[in-house]
C-alpha positions as CSV (number, residue, x, y, z in Angstrom):
1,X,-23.2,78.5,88.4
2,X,-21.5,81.4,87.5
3,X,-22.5,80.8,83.8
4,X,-26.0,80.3,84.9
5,X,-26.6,83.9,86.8
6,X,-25.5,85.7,84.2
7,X,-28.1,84.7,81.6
8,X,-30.6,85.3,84.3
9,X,-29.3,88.7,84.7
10,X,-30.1,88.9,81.4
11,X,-33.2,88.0,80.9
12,X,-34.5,90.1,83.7
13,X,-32.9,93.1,81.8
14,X,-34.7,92.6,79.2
15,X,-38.0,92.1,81.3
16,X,-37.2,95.1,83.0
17,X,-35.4,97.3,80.7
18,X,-36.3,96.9,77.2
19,X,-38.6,99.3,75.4
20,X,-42.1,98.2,76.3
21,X,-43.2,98.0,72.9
22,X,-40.5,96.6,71.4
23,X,-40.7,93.8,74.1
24,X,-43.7,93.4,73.4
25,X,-43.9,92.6,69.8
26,X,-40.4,90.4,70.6
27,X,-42.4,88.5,73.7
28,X,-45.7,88.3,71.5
29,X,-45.1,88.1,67.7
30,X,-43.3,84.2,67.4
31,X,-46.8,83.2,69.6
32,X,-49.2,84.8,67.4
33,X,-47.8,83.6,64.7
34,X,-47.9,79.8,66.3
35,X,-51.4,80.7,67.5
36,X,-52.2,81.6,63.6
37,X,-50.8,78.3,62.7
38,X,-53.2,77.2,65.3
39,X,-56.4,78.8,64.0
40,X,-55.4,77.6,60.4
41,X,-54.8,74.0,61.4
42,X,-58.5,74.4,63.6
43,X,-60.6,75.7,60.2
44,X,-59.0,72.7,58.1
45,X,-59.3,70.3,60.2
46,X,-63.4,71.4,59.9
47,X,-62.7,71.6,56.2
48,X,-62.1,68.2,56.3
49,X,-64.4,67.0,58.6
50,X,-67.3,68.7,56.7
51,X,-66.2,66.3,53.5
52,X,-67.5,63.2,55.4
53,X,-70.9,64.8,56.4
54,X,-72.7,67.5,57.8
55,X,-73.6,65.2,61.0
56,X,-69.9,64.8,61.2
57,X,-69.1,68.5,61.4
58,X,-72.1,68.6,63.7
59,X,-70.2,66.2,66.1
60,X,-67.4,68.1,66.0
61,X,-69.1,70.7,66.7
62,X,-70.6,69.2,70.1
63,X,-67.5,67.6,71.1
64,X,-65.8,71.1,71.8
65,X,-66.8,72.0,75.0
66,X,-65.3,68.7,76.4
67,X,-62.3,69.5,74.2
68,X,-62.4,73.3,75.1
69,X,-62.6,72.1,79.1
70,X,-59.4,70.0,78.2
71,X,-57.0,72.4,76.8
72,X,-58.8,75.1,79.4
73,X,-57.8,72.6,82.6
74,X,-53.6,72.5,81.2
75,X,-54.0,76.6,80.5
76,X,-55.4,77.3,83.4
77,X,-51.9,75.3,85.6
78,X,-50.0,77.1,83.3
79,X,-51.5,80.6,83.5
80,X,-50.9,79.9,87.5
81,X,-47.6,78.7,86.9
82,X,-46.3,81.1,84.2
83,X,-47.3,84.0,86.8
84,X,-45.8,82.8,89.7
85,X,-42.6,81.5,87.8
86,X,-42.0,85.3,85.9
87,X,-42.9,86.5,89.3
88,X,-39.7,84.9,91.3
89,X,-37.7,85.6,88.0
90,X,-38.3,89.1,88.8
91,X,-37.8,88.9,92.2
92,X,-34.6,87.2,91.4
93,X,-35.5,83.8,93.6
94,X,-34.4,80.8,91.1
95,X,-35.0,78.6,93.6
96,X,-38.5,79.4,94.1
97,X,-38.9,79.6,90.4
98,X,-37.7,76.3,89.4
99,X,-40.1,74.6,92.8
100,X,-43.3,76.5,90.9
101,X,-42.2,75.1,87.3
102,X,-42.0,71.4,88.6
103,X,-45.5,71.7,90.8
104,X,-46.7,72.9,87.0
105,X,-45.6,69.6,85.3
106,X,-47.0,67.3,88.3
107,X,-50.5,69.4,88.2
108,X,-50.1,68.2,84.4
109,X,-49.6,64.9,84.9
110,X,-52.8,65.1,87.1
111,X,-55.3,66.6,85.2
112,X,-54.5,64.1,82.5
113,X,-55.1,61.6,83.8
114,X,-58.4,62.6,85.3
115,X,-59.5,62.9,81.3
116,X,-58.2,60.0,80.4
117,X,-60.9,58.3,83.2
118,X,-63.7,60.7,81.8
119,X,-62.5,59.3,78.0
120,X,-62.9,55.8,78.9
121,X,-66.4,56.2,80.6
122,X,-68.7,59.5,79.3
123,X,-67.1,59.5,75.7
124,X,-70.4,58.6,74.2
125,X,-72.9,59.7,76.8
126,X,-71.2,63.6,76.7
127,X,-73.6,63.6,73.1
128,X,-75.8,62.3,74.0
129,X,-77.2,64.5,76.7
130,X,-76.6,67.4,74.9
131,X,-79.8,65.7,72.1
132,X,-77.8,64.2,69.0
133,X,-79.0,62.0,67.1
134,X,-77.7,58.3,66.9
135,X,-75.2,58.6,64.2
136,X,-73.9,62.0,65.4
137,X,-73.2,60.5,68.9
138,X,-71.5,57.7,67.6
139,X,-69.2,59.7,65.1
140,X,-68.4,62.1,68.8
141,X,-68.3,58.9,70.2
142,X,-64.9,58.1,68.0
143,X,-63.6,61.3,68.1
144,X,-63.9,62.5,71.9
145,X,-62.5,58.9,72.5
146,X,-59.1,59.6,71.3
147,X,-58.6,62.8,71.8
148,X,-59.6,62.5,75.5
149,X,-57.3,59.7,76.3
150,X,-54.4,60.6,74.5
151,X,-54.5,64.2,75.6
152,X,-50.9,63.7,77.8
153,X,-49.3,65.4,74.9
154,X,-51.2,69.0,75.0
155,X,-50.6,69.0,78.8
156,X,-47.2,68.4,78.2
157,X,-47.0,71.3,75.3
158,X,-48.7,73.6,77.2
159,X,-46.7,73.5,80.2
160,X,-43.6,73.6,78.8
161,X,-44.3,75.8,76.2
162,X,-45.3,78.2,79.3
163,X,-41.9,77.4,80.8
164,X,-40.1,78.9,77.9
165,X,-42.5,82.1,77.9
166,X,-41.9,82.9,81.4
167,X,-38.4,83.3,80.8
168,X,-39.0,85.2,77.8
169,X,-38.0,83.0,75.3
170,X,-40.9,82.9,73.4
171,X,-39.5,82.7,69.8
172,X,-39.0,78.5,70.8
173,X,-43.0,78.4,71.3
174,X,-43.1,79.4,67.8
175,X,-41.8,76.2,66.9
176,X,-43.4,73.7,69.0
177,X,-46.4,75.2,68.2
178,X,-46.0,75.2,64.9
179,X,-44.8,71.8,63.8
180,X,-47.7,70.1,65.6
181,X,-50.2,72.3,63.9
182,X,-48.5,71.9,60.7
183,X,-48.1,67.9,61.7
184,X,-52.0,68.3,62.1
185,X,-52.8,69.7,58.6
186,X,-50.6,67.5,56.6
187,X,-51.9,64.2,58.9
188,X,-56.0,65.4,58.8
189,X,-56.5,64.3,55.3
190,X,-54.1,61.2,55.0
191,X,-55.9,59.6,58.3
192,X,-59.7,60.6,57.4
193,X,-59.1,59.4,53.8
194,X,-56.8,56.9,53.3
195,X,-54.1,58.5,52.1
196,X,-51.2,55.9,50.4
197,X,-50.5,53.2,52.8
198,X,-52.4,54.9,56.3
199,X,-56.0,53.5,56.6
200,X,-59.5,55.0,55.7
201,X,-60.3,55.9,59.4
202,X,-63.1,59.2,59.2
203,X,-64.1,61.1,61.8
204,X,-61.1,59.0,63.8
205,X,-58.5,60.0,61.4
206,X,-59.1,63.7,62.3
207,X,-58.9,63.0,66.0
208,X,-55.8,61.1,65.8
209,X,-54.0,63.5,63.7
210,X,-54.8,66.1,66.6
211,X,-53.2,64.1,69.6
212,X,-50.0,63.2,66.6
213,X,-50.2,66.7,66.2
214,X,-49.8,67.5,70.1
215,X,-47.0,64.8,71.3
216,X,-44.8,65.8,68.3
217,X,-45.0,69.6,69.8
218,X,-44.3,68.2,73.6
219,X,-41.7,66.4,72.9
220,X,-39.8,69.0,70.7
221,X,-41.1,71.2,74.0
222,X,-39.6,69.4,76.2
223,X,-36.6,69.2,74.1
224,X,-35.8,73.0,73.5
225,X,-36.6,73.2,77.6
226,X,-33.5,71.2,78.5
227,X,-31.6,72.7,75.7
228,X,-32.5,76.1,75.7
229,X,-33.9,77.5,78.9
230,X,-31.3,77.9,81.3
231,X,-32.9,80.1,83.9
232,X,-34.8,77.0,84.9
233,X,-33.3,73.7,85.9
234,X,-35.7,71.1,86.8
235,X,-34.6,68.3,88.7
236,X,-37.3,65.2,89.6
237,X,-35.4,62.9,91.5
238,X,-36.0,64.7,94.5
239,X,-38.9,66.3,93.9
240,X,-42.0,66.3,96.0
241,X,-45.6,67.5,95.5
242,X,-45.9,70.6,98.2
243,X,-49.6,72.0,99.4
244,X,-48.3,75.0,99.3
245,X,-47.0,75.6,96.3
246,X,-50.1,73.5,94.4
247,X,-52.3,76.2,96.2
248,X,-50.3,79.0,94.9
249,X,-50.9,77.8,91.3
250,X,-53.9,76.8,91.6
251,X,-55.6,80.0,93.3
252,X,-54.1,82.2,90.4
253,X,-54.7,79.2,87.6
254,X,-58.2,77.6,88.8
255,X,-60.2,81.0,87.8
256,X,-58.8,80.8,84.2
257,X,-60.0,77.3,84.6
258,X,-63.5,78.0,85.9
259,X,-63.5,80.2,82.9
260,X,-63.1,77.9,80.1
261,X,-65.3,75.4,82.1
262,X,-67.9,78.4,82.3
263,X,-67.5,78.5,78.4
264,X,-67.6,75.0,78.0
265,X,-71.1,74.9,79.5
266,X,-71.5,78.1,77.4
267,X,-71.4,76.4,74.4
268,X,-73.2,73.0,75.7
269,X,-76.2,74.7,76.7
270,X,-76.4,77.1,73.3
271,X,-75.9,73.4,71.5
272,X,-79.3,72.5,73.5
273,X,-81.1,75.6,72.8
274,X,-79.9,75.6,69.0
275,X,-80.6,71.9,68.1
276,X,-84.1,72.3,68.7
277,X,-84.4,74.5,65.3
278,X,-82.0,71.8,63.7
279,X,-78.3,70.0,63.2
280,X,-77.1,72.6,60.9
281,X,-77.8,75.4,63.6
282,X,-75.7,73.5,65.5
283,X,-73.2,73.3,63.0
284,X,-73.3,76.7,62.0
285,X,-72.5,77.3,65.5
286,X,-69.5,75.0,65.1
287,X,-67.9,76.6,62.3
288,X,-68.2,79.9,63.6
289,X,-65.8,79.3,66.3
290,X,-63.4,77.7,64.4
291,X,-63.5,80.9,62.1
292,X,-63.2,83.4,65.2
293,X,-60.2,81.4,66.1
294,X,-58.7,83.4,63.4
295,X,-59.3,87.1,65.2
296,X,-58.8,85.7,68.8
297,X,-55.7,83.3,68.5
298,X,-53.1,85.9,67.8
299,X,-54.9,87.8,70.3
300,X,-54.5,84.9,72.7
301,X,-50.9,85.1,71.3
302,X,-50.6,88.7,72.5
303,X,-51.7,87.8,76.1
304,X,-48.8,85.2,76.3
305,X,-46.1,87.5,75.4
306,X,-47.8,90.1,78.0
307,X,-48.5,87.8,80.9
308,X,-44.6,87.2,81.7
309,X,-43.9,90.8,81.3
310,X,-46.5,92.2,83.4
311,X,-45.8,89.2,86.0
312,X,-41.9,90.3,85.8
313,X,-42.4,93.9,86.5
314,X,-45.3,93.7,89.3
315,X,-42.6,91.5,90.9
316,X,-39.9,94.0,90.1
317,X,-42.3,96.8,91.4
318,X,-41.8,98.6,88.4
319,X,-45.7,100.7,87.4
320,X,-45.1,102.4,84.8
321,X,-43.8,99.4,82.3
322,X,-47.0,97.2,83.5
323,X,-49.5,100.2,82.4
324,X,-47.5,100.8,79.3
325,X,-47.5,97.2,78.4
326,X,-51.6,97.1,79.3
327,X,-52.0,99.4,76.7
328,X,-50.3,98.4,73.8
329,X,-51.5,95.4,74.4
330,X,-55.2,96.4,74.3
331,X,-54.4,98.5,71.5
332,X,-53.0,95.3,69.1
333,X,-55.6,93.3,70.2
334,X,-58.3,96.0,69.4
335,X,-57.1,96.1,66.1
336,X,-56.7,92.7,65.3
337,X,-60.4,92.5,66.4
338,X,-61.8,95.2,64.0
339,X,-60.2,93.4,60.9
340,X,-62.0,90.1,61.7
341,X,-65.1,92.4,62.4
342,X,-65.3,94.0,59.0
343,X,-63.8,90.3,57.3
344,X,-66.9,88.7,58.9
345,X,-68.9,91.6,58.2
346,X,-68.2,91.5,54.2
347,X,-67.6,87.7,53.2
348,X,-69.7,85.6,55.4
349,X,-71.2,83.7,52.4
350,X,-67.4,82.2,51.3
351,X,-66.0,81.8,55.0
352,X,-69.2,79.1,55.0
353,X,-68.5,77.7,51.3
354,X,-65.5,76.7,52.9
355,X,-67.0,74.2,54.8
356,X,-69.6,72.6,51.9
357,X,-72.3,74.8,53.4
358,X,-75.6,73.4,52.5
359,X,-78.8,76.7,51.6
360,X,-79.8,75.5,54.8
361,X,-76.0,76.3,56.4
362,X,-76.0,79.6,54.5
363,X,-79.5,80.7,55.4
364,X,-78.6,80.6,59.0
365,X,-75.0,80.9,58.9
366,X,-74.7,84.6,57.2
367,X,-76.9,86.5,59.4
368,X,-75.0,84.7,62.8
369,X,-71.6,85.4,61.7
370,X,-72.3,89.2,61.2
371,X,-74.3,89.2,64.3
372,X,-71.9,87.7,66.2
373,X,-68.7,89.5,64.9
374,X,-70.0,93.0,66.5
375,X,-68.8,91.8,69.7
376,X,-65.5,91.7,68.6
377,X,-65.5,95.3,68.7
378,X,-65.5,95.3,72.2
379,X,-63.8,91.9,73.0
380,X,-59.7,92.2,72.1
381,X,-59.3,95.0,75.3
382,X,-62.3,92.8,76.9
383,X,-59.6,89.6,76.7
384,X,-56.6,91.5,77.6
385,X,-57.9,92.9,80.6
386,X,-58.7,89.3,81.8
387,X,-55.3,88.4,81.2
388,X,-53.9,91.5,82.8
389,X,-55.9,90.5,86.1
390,X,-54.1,86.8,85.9
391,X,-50.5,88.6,85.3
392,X,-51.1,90.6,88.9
393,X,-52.6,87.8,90.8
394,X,-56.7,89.2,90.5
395,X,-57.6,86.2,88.6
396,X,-60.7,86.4,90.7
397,X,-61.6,89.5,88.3
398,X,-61.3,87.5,85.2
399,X,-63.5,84.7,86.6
400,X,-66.1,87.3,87.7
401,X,-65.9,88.8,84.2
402,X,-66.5,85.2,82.5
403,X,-69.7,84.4,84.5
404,X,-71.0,87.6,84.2
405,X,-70.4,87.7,80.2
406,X,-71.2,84.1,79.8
407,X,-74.0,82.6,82.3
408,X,-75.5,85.8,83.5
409,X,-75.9,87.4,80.0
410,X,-75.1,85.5,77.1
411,X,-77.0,81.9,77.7
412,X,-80.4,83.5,79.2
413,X,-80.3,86.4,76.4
414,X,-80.3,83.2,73.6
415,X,-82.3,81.3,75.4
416,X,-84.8,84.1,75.9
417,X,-84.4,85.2,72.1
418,X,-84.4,81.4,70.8
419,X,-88.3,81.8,72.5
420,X,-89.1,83.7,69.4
421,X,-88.7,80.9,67.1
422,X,-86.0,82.8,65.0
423,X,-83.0,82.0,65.1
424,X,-81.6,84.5,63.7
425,X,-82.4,86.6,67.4
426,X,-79.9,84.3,69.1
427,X,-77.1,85.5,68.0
428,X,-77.9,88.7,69.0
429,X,-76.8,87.4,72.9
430,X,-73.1,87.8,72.2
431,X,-72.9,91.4,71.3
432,X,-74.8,92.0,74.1
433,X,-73.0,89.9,76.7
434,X,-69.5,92.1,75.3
435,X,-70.5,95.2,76.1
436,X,-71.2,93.7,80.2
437,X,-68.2,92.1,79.7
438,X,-66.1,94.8,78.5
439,X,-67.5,97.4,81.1
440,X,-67.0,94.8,83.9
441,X,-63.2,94.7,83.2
442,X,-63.0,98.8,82.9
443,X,-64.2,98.9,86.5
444,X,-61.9,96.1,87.9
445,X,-59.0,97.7,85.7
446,X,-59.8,100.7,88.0
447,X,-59.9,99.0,91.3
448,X,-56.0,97.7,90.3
449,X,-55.1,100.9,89.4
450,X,-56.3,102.5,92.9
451,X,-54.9,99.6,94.8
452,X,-52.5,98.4,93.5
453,X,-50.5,100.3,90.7
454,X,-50.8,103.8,92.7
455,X,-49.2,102.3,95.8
456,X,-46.3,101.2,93.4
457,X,-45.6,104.7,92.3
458,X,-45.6,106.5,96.1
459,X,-43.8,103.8,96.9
């Protein structure tokens, strides 16, 4: 036990007493690195795709805002869990952080196998209503299938990759992280092509080597867990669920949730509006996200290295280190932004070659990508605020923030500018939607700051 303490003790030194900036790039570095691995395993993965067939990219395409509602639902348990388990670190209650951690993995457990029901009965019909064609639901159809019901290996990742970031061993993350995605590249072209003695399987193969992908990384998660993370023993055999603590992660975790949910129904109702001009709007839609992933996954990264550390020092009552750590954050993820900004601003044309873009694909695909990009001016502090809000327990901020951006602004802007017949107007939504985004989270940033971090300091 005695063994145990100490390498709590320090942990929470280094939570609580290491140069904010340094911590930072220690907590946050090993995950935006992962998250880049990430971003490159989402773009080929689309690469590959696009050989089979533009209505298979389409599909794709379509099938991500069940797929982004997936991976949302584990994020949002963890974003509830991560706080609260950082949170009783700080306040040095191990008891209470280990109770949080297991109610995490049995929320897990939970949610997948609530998609593995949706997977075996709305698979097909989730393309259908959004206005595909026949062949395009039916290649969605064999993708959504498999990802859906195999997905008990990203809620196992996520969750225990969370684990090992509330303790501030984010470096193992890294790794888990990683390997799947690398896992994931090698395995995309062997299972869609038929690749030496694995099968011919399409549009399949590339779902498949996603969910290999993910139970590879959740088991090596798991792994470095019990190996590795000693300021957390979890212990099953006595374990029972608790209202109370499923509330408690659940009211900080289920706004990050109705977030990605509001973006999943974000992107299924700009599918709707932009596949009456055509498939390859559609598409072009598609690819852009998978080539933002590349300017907001190491952002993402950023927020999991700062979540713990804010959620350490609000517990530790310590103001000064949360503010710092606010804005160095803001300050990466601002930069990171304006690089992809100017990247998307100068070389749209070959980002879309990379997918065998069609005239059609480029006609519609340059002008969107350098519309869109001009919100990313404003969106790296506009996502680390929303993070920051989670990390202090306001995630009802964040989810304020995402409805306002994304169903207030953003769907009846395009939907109002797809009235015009040009499609080119649409994109101009998402600039727009930004700048209400961004100037929402400046004047919740403000009512923390009155109410919460001020307090701190007179205290």
């Amino acid at each position: 036990m005695k063994k145990e303490q100490t390498v709590t003790v320090t942990e929470e030194n280094k939570m609580g007493v290491m140069p904010e900036n340094r911590l930072l790039i220690t907590m946050a570095l090993p995950m935006m690195i992962s998250m880049l691995v990430q971003a490159l395993y989402n773009v080929v993965d689309s690469i590959f795709v696009s050989r089979i067939g533009e209505d298979a990219l389409t599909a794709v395409s379509m099938a991500f805002p069940m797929q982004n509602l997936l991976i949302g639902l584990a994020s949002g348990i963890a974003v509830g869990m991560n706080a609260l388990v950082s949170k009783a670190l700080g306040e040095k209650k191990t008891d209470t952080a280990n109770h949080m951690a297991m109610h995490g993995v049995f929320l897990a457990v939970c949610a997948y196998l609530l998609f593995l029901v949706l997977g075996l009965t709305i698979s097909r019909v989730f393309f259908v209503i959004q206005g595909a064609s026949e062949t395009i639901a039916d290649y969605g159809h064999d993708y959504l299938f498999i990802i859906m019901c195999f997905s008990f290996g990203v809620y196992i990742e996520v969750i225990y990759e969370r684990l090992l970031q509330s303790t501030g061993k984010t470096i193992y993350t890294m790794f888990t992280q990683g390997i799947g995605a690398i896992i994931n590249i090698i395995m995309d072209p062997v299972l869609i092509f038929g690749i030496g003695i694995f099968p011919k399987m399409g549009i399949r193969g590339a779902a498949a080597a996603t969910v290999l992908g993910q139970i590879v990384a959740a088991i090596l998660a798991v792994i470095l867990n019990s190996m590795k993370n000693t300021d957390l023993q979890l212990n099953f055999r006595k374990f029972k669920p608790e209202l109370k603590a499923i509330s408690s992660i659940l009211f900080i975790g289920i706004p990050s949730v109705i977030m990605v949910a509001i973006g999943s129904v974000m992107t299924f109702c700009v599918n709707k509006i932009l596949v009456a001009f055509s498939s390859t709007a559609v598409a072009v839609f598609g690819v852009y996200y998978k080539l933002q992933s590349f300017a907001f996954m190491p952002v993402f990264g950023m927020n999991n290295g700062m979540v713990p550390i804010i959620a350490y020092n609000y517990g530790a009552q310590k103001p000064d280190r949360i503010m710092k750590t606010l804005k160095l954050a803001a300050f990466y993820a601002t930069c990171i932004m304006v690089i992809a900004f100017i990247i998307m601003q100068t070389i749209p044309g070959a980002l879309l070659q990379l997918f065998s873009a069609s005239e059609e694909m480029l006609a519609i695909g340059i002008p969107a990508l350098r519309t869109i990009s001009i919100s990313f001016l404003f969106a790296g502090a506009s996502v680390i605020c929303s993070s920051f809000f989670q990390a202090m327990g306001c995630s009802v901020y964040s989810m304020v923030i995402s409805i306002m951006r994304q169903l207030v602004c953003l769907i009846p802007l395009a939907f109002l500018f797809a009235q015009t017949g040009d499609v080119s107007k649409v994109w101009l939504a998402w600039p727009i939607a930004e700048v209400v985004s961004i100037s929402c989270g400046l004047f919740f940033l403000n009512r923390i700051n009155k109410k919460m971090i001020r307090p701190m300091r007179q205290a």
